[in-house]
C-alpha positions, 0 to 999 in steps of 0.5 A, a space after each residue: 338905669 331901670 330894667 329893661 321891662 320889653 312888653 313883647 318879652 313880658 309873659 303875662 302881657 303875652 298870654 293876656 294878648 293871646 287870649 284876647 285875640 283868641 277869645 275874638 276869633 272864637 266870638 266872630 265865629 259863633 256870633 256869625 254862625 250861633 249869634 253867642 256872645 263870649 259870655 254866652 259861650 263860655 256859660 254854655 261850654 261849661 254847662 256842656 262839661 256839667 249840669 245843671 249848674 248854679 249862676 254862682 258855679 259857673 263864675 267859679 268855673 269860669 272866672 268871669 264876673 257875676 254881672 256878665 254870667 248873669 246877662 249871659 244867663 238870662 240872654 240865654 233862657 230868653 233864646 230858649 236854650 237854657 231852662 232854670 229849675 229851683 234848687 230842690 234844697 236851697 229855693 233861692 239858687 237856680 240850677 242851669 241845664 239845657 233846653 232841647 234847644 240848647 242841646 241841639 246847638 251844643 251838638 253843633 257847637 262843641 264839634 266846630 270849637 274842637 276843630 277850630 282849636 286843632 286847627 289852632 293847634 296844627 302850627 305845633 308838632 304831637 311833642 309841642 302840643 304836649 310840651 304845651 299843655 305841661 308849661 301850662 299846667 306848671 305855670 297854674 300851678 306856679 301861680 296858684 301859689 300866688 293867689 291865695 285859694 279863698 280868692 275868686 278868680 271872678 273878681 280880678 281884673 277882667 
């Protein structure tokens, strides 16, 4: 008889319908209320850690597909939020930084996610949401090994 593979009860299955459905909560909220993609979101969530930053950095950071960071990118320089300066040793890399414009929507924006991700979070005590986030750093941990280091995270299955 075959194993009882019950994807209800398959942690990988789990987690990638988690973060399906969180991703489509967070981009009804911010196409409603700051008319940004996923992609959009997610290249300027990272550019509100660091800047500037190059097309190449933020798929690294974020795991997404060259293609999709690049649209996303471009959609955002059109809207005036991001500005793109040549790489003072390297003028085929551009780095991306925010306009004016795109600081004044990160001030919005950052504030609003934070609080959708408490509210998120309130279901779990001050203990779970500790316990929480140390599962997650093991299982990245655990996984990492898997996945040798040279592999990008952009080219998976996404």
């Amino acid at each position: 008889m075959p194993p009882d593979l019950r994807l209800n009860r398959f942690l990988p299955y789990r987690l990638n319908i988690l973060s399906k459905k969180v991703s489509l909560a967070l981009a009804t909220r911010y196409q409603e209320r700051f008319g940004l993609s996923i992609p959009e979101w997610r290249v300027f969530a990272t550019l509100g850690q660091e800047q500037p930053l190059s097309s190449n950095d933020i798929v690294e950071r974020t795991a997404m597909d060259k293609a999709k960071v690049s649209r996303a990118v471009n959609r955002l320089v059109a809207a005036g939020l991001l500005d793109r300066q040549p790489h003072p040793h390297d003028q085929r890399l551009l780095r991306l930084s925010f306009s004016r414009k795109g600081r004044d929507l990160y001030a919005q924006v950052a504030p609003e996610a934070l609080a959708w991700e408490a509210q998120l979070l309130s279901v779990l005590t001050d203990a779970e949401r500790a316990q929480l986030w140390a599962l997650i750093e093991r299982l990245e941990q655990r996984v990492a090994e898997e996945i040798p280091a040279s592999t990008p995270l952009s080219d998976s299955l996404d």
